[in-house]
VEXDREN-2710 file (C-alpha; in Angstrom, 1 decimal):
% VEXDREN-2710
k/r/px/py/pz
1/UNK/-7.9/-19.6/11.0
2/UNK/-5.7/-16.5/10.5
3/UNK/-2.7/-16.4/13.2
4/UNK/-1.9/-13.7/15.2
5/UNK/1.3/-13.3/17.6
6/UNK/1.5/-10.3/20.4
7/UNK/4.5/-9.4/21.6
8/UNK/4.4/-7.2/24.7
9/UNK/6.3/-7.3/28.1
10/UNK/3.0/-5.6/29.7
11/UNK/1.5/-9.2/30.5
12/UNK/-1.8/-7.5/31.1
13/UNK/-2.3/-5.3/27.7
14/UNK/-1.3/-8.6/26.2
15/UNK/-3.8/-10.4/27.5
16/UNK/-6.3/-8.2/27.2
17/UNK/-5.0/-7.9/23.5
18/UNK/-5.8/-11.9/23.3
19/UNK/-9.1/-12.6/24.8
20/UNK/-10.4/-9.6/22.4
21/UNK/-9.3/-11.0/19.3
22/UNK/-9.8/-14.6/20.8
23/UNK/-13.4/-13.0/20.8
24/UNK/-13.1/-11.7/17.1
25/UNK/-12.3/-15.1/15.5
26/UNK/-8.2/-14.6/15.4
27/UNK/-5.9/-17.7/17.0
28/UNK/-3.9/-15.6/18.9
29/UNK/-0.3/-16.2/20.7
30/UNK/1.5/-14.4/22.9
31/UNK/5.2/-13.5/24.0
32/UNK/6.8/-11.0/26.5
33/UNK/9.7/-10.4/24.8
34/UNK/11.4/-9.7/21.4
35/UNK/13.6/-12.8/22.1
36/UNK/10.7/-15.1/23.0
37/UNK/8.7/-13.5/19.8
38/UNK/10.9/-15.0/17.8
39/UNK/11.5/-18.5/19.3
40/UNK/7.6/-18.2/19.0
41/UNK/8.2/-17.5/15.6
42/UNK/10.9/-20.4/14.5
43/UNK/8.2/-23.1/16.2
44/UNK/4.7/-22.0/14.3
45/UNK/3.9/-19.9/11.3
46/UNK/1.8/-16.5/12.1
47/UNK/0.3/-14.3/9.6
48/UNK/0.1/-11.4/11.6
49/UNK/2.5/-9.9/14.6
50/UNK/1.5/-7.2/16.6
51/UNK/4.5/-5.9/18.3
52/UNK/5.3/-3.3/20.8
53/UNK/8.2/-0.5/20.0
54/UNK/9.4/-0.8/23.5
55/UNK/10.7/-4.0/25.2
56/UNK/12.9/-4.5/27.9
57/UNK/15.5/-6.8/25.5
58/UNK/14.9/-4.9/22.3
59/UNK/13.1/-2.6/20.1
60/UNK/10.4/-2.4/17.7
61/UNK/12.8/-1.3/15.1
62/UNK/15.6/-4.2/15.6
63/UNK/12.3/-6.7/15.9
64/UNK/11.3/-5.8/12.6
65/UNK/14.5/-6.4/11.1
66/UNK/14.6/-9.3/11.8
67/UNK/10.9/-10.5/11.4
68/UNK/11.6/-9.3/7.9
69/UNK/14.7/-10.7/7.4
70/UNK/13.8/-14.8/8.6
71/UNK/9.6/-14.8/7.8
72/UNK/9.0/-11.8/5.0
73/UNK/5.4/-13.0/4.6
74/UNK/4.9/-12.1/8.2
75/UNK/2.8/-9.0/8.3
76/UNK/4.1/-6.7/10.9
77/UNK/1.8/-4.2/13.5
78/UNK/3.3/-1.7/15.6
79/UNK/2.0/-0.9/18.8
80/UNK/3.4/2.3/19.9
81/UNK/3.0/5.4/22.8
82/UNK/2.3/8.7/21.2
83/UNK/5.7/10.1/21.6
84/UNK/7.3/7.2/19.2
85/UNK/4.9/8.0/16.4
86/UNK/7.5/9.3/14.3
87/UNK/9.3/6.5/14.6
88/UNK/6.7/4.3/13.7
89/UNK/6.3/6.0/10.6
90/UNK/9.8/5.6/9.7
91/UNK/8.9/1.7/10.6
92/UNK/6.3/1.5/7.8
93/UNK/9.0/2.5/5.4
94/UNK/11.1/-0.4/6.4
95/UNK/8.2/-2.4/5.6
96/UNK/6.1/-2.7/8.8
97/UNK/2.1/-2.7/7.8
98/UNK/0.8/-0.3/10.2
99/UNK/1.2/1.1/13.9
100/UNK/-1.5/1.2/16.5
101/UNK/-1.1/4.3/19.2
102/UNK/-1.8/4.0/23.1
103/UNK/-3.8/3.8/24.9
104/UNK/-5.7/1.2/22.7
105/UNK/-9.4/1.4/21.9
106/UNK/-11.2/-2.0/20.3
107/UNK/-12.5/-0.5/16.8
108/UNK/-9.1/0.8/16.0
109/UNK/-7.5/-2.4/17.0
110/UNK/-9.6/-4.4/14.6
111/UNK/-10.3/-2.5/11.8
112/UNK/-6.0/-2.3/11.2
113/UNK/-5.7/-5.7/11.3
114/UNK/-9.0/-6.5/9.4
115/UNK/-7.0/-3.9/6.8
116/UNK/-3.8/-5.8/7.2
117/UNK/-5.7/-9.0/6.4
118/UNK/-7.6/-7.3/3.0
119/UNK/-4.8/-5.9/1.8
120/UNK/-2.2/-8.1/2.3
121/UNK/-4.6/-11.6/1.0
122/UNK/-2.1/-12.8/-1.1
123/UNK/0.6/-12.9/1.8
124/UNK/-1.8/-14.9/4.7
125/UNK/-3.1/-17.2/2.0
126/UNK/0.4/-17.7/0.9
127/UNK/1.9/-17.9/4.2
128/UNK/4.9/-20.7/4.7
129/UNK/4.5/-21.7/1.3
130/UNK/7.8/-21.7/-0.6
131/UNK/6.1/-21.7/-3.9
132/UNK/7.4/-17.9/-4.3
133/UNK/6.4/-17.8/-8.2
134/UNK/2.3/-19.2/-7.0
135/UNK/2.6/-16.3/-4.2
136/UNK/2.9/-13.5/-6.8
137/UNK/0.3/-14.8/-9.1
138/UNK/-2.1/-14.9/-6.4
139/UNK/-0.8/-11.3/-5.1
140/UNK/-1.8/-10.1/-9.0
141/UNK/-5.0/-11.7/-9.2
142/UNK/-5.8/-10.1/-5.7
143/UNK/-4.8/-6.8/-7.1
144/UNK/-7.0/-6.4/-9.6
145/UNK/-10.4/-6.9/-6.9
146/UNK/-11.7/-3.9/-5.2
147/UNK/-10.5/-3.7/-1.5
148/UNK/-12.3/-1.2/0.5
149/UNK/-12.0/0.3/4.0
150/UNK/-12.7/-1.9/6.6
151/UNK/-15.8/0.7/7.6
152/UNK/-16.9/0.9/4.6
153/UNK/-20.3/-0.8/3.4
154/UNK/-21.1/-1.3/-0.4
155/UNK/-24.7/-0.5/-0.6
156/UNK/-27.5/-1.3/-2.9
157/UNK/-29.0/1.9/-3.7
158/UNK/-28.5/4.2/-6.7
159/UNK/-26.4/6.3/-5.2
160/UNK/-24.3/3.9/-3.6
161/UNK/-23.6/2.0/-7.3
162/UNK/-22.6/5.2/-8.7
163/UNK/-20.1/5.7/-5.6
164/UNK/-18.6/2.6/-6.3
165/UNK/-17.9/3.3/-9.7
166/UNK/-16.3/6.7/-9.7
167/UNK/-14.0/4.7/-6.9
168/UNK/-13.2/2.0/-9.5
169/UNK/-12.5/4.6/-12.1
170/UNK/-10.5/7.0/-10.3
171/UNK/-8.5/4.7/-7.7
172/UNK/-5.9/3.7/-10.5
173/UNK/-4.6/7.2/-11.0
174/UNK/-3.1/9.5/-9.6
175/UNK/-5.7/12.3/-9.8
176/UNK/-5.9/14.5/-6.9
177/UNK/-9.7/13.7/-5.6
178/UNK/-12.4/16.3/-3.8
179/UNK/-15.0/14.7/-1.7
180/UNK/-17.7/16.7/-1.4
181/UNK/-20.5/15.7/0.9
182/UNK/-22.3/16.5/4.7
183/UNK/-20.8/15.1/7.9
184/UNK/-20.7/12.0/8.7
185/UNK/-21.2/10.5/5.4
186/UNK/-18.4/8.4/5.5
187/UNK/-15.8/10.7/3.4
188/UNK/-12.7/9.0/5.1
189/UNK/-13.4/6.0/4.5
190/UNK/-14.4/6.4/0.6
191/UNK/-10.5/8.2/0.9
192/UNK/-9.1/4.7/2.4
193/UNK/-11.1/2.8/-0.6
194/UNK/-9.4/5.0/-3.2
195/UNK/-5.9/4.8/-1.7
196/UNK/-6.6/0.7/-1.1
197/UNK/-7.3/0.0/-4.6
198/UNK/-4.8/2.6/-6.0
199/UNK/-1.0/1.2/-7.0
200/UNK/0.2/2.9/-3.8
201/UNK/-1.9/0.7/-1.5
202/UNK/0.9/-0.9/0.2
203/UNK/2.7/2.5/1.0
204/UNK/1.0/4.8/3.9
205/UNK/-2.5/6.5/4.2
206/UNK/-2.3/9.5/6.3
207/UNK/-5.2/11.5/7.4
208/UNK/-5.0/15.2/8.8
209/UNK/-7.7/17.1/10.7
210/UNK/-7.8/20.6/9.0
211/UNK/-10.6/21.4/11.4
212/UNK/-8.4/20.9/14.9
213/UNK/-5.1/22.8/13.3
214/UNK/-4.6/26.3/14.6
215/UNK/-2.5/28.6/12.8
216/UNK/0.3/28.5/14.3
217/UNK/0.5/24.5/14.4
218/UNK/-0.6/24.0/10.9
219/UNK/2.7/24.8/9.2
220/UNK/4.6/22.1/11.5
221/UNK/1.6/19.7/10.9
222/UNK/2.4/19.7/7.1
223/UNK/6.1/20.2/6.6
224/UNK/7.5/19.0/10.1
225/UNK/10.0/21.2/11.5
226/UNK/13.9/20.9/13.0
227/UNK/14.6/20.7/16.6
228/UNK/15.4/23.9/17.9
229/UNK/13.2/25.8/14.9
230/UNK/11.3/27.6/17.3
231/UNK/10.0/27.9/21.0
232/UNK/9.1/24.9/22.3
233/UNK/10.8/22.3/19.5
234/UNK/12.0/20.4/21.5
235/UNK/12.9/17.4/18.7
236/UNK/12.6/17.2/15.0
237/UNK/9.0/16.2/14.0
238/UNK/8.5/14.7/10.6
239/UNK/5.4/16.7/9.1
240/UNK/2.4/15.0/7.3
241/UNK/3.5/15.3/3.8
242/UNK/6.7/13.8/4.5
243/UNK/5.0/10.5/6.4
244/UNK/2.6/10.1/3.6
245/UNK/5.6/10.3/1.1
246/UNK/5.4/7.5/-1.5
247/UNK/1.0/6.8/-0.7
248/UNK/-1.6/9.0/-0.1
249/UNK/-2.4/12.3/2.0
250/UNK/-6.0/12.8/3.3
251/UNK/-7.0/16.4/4.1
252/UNK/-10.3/16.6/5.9
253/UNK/-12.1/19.9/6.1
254/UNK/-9.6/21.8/3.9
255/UNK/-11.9/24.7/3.9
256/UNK/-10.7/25.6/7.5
257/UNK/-7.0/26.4/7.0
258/UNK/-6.4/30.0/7.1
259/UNK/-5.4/31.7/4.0
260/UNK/-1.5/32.0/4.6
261/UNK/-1.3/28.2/4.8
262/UNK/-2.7/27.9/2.0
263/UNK/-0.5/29.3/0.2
264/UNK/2.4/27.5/1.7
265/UNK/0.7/24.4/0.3
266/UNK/0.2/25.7/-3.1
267/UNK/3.7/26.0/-3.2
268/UNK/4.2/22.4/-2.0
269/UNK/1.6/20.7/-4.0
270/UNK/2.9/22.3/-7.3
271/UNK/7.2/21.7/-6.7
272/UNK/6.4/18.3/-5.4
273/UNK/8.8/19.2/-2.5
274/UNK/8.8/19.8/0.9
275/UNK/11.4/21.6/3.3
276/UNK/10.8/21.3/7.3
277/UNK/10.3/24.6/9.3
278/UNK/13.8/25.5/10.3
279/UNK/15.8/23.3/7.4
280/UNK/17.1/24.4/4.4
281/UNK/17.3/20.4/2.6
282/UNK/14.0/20.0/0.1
283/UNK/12.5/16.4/0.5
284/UNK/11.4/15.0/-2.9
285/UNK/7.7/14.1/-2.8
286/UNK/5.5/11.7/-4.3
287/UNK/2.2/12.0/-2.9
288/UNK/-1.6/11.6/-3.9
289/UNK/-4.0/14.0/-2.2
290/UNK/-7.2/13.8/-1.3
291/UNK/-9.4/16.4/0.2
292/UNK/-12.9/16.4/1.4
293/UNK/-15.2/19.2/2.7
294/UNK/-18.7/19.9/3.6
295/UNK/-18.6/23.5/2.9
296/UNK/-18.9/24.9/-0.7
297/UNK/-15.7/26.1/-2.1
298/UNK/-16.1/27.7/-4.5
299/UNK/-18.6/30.1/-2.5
300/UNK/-15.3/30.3/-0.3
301/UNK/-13.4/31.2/-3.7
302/UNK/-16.1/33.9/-4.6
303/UNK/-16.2/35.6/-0.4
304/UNK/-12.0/35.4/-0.7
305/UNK/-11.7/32.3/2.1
306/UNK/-10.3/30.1/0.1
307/UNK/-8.0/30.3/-2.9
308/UNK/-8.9/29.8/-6.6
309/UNK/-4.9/28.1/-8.0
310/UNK/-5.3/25.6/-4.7
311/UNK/-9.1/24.4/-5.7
312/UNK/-7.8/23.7/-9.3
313/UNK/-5.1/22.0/-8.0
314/UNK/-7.3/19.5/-5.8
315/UNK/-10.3/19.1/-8.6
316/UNK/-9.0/17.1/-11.2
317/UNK/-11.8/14.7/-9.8
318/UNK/-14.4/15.0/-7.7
319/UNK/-17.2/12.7/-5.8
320/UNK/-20.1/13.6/-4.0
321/UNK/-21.2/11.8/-1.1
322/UNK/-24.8/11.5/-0.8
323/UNK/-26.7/12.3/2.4
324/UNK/-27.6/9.1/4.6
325/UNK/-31.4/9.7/4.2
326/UNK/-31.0/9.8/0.0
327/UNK/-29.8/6.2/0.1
328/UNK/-32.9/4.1/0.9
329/UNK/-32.1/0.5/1.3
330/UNK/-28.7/1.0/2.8
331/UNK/-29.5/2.2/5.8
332/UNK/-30.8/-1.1/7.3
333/UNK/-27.8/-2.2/5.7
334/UNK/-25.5/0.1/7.3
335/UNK/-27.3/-0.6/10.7
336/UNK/-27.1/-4.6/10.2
337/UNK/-23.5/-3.7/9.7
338/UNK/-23.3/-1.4/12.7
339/UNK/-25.0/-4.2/14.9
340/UNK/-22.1/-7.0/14.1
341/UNK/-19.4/-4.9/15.3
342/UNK/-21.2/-3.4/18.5
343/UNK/-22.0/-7.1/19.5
344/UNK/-18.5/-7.8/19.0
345/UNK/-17.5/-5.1/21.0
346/UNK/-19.9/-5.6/24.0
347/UNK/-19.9/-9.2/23.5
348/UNK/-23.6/-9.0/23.5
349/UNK/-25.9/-11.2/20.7
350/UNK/-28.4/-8.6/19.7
351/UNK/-29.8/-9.9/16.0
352/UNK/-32.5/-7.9/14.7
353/UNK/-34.7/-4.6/14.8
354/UNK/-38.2/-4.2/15.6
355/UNK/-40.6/-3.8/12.5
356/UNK/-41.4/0.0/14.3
357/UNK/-37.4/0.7/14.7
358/UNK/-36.9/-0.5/11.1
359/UNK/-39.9/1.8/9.9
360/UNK/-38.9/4.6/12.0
361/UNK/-35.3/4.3/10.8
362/UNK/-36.2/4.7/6.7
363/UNK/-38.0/8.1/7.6
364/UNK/-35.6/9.7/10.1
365/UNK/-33.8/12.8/8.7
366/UNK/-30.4/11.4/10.0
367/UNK/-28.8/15.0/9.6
368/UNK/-25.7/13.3/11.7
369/UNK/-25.4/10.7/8.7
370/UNK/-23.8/7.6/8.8
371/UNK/-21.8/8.5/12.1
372/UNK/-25.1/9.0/13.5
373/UNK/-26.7/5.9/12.8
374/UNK/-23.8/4.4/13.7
375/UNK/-23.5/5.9/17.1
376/UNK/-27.7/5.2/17.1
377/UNK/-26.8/1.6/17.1
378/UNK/-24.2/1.1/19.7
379/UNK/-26.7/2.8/22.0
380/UNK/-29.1/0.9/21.3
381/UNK/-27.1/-2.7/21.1
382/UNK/-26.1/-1.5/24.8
383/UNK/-29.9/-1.0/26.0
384/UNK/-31.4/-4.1/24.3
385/UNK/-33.8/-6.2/26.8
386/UNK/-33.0/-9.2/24.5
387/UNK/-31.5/-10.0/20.8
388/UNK/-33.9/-7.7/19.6
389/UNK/-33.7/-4.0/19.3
390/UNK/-37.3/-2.4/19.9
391/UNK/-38.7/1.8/20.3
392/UNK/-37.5/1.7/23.9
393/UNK/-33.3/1.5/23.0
394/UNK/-33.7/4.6/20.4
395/UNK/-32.8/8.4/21.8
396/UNK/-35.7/10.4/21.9
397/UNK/-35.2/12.2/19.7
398/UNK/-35.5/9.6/17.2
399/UNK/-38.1/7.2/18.7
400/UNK/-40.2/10.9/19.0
401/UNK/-39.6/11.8/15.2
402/UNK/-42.6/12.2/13.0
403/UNK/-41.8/12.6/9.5
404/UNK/-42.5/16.3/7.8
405/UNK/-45.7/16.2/5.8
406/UNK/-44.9/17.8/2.1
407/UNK/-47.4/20.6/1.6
408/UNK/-45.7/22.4/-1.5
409/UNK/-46.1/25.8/-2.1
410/UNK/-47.3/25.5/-5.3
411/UNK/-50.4/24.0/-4.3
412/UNK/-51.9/26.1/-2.8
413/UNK/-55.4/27.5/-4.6
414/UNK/-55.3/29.2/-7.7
415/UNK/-57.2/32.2/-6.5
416/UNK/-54.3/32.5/-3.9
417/UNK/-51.4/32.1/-6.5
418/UNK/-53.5/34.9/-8.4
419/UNK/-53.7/37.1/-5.6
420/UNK/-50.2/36.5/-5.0
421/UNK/-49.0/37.5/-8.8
422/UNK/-51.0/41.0/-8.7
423/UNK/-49.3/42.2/-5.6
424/UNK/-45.7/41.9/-7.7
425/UNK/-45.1/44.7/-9.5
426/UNK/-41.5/45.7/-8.9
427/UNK/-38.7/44.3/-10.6
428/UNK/-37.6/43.2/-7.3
429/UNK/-41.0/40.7/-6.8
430/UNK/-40.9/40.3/-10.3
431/UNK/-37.3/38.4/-9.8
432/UNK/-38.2/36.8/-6.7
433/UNK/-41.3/35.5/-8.9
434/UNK/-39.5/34.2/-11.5
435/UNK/-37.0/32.5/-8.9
436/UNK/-40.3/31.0/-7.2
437/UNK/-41.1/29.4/-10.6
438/UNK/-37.9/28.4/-11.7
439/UNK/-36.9/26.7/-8.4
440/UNK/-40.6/24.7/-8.4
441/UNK/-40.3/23.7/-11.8
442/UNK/-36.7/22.0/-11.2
443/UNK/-38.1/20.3/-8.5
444/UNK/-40.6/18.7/-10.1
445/UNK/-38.5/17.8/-12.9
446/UNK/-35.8/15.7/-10.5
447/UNK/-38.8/14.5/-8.4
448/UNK/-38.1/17.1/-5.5
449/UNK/-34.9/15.3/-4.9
450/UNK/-33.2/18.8/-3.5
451/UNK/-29.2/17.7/-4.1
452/UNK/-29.8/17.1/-7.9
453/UNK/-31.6/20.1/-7.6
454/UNK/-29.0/22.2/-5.9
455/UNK/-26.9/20.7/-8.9
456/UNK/-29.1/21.8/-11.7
457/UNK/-29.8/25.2/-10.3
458/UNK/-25.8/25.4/-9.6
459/UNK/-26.0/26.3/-6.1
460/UNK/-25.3/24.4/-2.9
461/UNK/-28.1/22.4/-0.9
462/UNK/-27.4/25.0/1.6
463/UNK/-28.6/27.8/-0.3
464/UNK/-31.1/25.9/-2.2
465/UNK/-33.0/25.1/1.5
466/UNK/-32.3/29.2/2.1
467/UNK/-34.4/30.1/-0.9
468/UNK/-37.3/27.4/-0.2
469/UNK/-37.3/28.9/3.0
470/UNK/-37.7/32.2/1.9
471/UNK/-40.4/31.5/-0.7
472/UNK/-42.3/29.6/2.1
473/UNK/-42.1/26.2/0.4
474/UNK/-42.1/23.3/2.8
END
C-alpha cells in the first residue's frame, strides 16, 4: 500500500486530510510539525509527503531541504495559501513534486497525488531500496510507457485511438501543439498527457486561463512584474512563462487575448526570453507551449482578431479533439469512470446505470461534452435511491431529450427538387445551388459525419451547421 505522511500543525485539516485518503486506499500518517515530520520520517519509509509551507517550528522550504537531503526518493507535496504560490513554484524547482492551494477541494487533492504516484513509479516501487543502479533501470523502463493525466480516459472508439496516437507521436518533441476542439472535451487534460510523456515531465506544467485575463492583467500574468512596477504592485510576482521555465506552458482559449498582447508574446515566444514588467534583466527560457481553442483561428486571422506570425508559431502540430457525442462507446466509459470517483467522493456505492439511462445517454447531443457528462454523473451518483442510477437522477433536460429525426433535404420529391431548380435563375441562386449540391454530396461521401465534413469543405463545423441551416437541411 502506497504511504503517505501529512504534515500540518492545523490538527483538523490534517485529519480531515487522512480519513479522505484513508477512504481512497492511501496508509496515511500524520505529524504537526516539521520536527515531528521528520522523526516520523527516520522511524518508517513514506512514499509520498504532503507538507504545509507554514509551520510554527519551520517552513515548507527548510522542510524540503531536508526531506531531500536524508530520503531523496521521498516525493514531496506542498500545501500552500494563495499568497505563497510563488514560493511554491520556486519549491518545485528545488525539486518538490507539486503544491496544492487552499482552501482544499477533494478532486484536486487526489488527482496530484494520483499524478505524483504515475509519474514518479519508479521512485514508490523503489522506495528504501539501496539498489541505486536497479532504481534507474526501472525509472527507464517506466519512461518509455505512456502516462496520462489522471482525468484522462483512453477510449475505444475511432477517434479516441487516433488521439492516442498523435499523443504518442508528438509528446517526445518539442513541437509547439494546437488543440483544437469544443468545450469540455477534455483539451487540458490531452495538454497534461503530452507534457507527462514528454522528456520534460518531471519539470512543471502550468496552465493559464486566456479567457479570465483582462487587459490590463494579462501582461503581469505572462511576464511577472517587479514590486513597485506599477499601482498596486505591492511585491514581485513571477509571471507564467517564468514558472513554467524548463516544462511546459498551457494556454487555454488563446483566441481571447487582445491584440497588443499578442504581440508582446510574439516577441517572447520567438527570443526565448522573458523580462518582468518593470525589470530590465532577460530571463532565458526554455519552455514548450501548448495552446488550445474552440474558436477558428484562422477565421480570426482573416477578420484581423488574431495575428497570422503568432498562429504559425503555435501550429507546428495540431490535434483535434472530437466532440463527446462522435465517440460512441466511450461515453459509458467515461461515465463508468465518472461514477468511481463521485462514489469516492460521496462515499456512496452506486454501481451501474439503468438500461433506459444507458440508452438515453448514447443519443444525447451532450453539447457540454465530457465536462457535461461528467457533471451529469455526480448529480446523478448524489440522487441515486440505491446502487443503481435510473431516469429519475438525470436533469430534465436530459431524461426529456428525444433524439432529432434525420429528414435530409435532399429527399424530398423529385417534382419539388424540380420546382425548386426552375425558380434559380440568377447567378446568385445559381451559387447557392451549386453550394446546396456540393455540401450534400460531401455528406454523403463521409456518411453525414459533419466534422470531417467541415474538414473536407475547409470550413469550420460552425459555419458548416450555418449553411445547412440556411439551405433548410435538417
Amino acid at each position: 500500500m502506497k504511504k503517505i505522511l501529512i504534515i500540518d500543525d492545523e490538527v483538523n485539516v490534517a485529519l480531515l486530510l487522512s480519513k479522505f485518503l484513508t477512504r481512497n486506499g492511501f496508509d496515511v500518517s500524520t505529524a504537526s510539525s516539521g520536527t515531528s515530520g521528520m522523526e516520523a520520517l527516520k522511524n518508517e519509509e513514506f512514499n509520498l509527503v504532503l507538507c504545509d509551507f507554514r509551520l510554527e517550528d519551520t517552513d515548507g522550504r527548510e522542510m524540503l531541504r531536508n526531506i531531500k537531503t536524508q530520503y531523496p526518493k521521498t516525493g514531496v507535496i506542498i500545501i500552500t495559501g494563495y499568497s505563497d504560490i510563488k514560493m511554491a513554484v520556486e519549491l518545485i524547482k528545488m525539486g518538490a513534486y507539486d503544491y496544492i492551494t487552499k482552501p482544499l477541494y477533494p478532486d484536486e487533492i487526489l488527482n496530484t497525488i494520483n499524478k505524483a504516484f504515475e509519474t514518479h513509479h519508479a521512485l514508490v516501487e523503489d522506495a528504501g531500496s539501496n539498489n541505486i543502479a536497479a532504481a534507474e533501470k526501472s525509472r527507464s523502463h517506466n519512461n518509455k510507457k505512456q502516462t496520462f493525466a489522471s482525468d484522462f480516459v483512453a477510449g475505444t472508439s475511432k477517434a479516441s485511438k487516433e488521439l492516442l496516437r498523435q499523443i504518442e507521436l508528438v509528446a517526445p518533441t518539442n513541437y509547439s501543439v494546437i488543440i483544437l476542439g469544443e468545450s469540455g472535451t477534455g483539451k487540458e487534460s490531452v495538454a497534461q498527457s503530452i507534457h507527462l510523456n514528454s522528456l520534460r515531465h518531471n519539470q512543471p506544467f502550468i496552465a493559464m486561463d486566456c479567457g479570465s485575463l483582462t487587459k490590463e492583467l494579462a501582461a503581469s500574468e505572462f511576464f511577472g512584474h517587479e514590486k513597485g512596477s506599477f499601482t498596486g504592485a505591492l511585491y514581485t510576482k513571477i509571471g507564467h512563462f517564468e514558472m513554467a521555465n524548463g516544462g511546459t506552458l498551457f494556454l487555454d482559449e488563446v483566441g481571447n487575448l487582445s491584440y497588443e498582447i499578442q504581440a508582446a508574446l510574439l516577441r517572447t515566444v520567438q527570443e526565448r526570453k522573458v523580462k518582468r514588467i518593470g525589470s530590465t534583466k532577460e530571463i532565458d527560457l526554455d519552455v514548450r507551449i501548448i495552446i488550445a481553442t474552440n474558436e477558428n483561428l484562422q477565421e480570426g486571422i482573416q477578420k484581423g482578431r488574431f495575428r497570422e506570425d503568432l498562429y504559425h508559431r503555435f501550429n507546428e502540430f495540431t490535434i483535434y479533439m472530437p466532440p463527446l457525442r462522435e465517440r460512441g462507446n466511450d461515453i459509458m466509459l467515461l461515465a463508468e469512470h465518472f461514477l468511481k470517483i463521485a462514489n469516492a467522493e460521496l462515499g456512496r456505492n452506486v454501481t451501474s446505470f439503468s438500461p433506459e439511462v444507458v440508452d438515453c445517454f448514447m443519443n444525447y447531443r451532450w453539447q457540454g461534452n465530457i465536462r457535461e457528462l461528467k457533471n451529469v454523473i455526480r448529480r446523478a451518483a448524489l440522487l441515486a435511491e440505491d446502487n443503481e442510477i435510473t431516469m429519475k437522477a438525470l436533469p430534465l433536460e436530459i431524461s426529456n431529450f428525444k433524439a432529432p429525426t434525420y429528414e435530409p433535404a435532399y429527399a424530398a420529391p423529385q417534382q419539388e427538387a424540380a420546382e425548386a431548380k426552375e425558380s434559380r435563375h440568377d447567378l446568385k441562386n445559381a451559387a447557392l445551388e451549386a453550394e446546396y449540391e456540393t455540401i450534400i454530396k460531401v455528406l454523403r461521401e463521409v456518411n453525414f459525419n459533419k466534422t470531417k465534413a467541415a474538414e473536407i469543405l475547409n470550413i469550420d463545423r460552425k459555419t458548416l451547421y450555418n449553411k445547412m441551416k440556411a439551405i433548410n437541411l435538417k
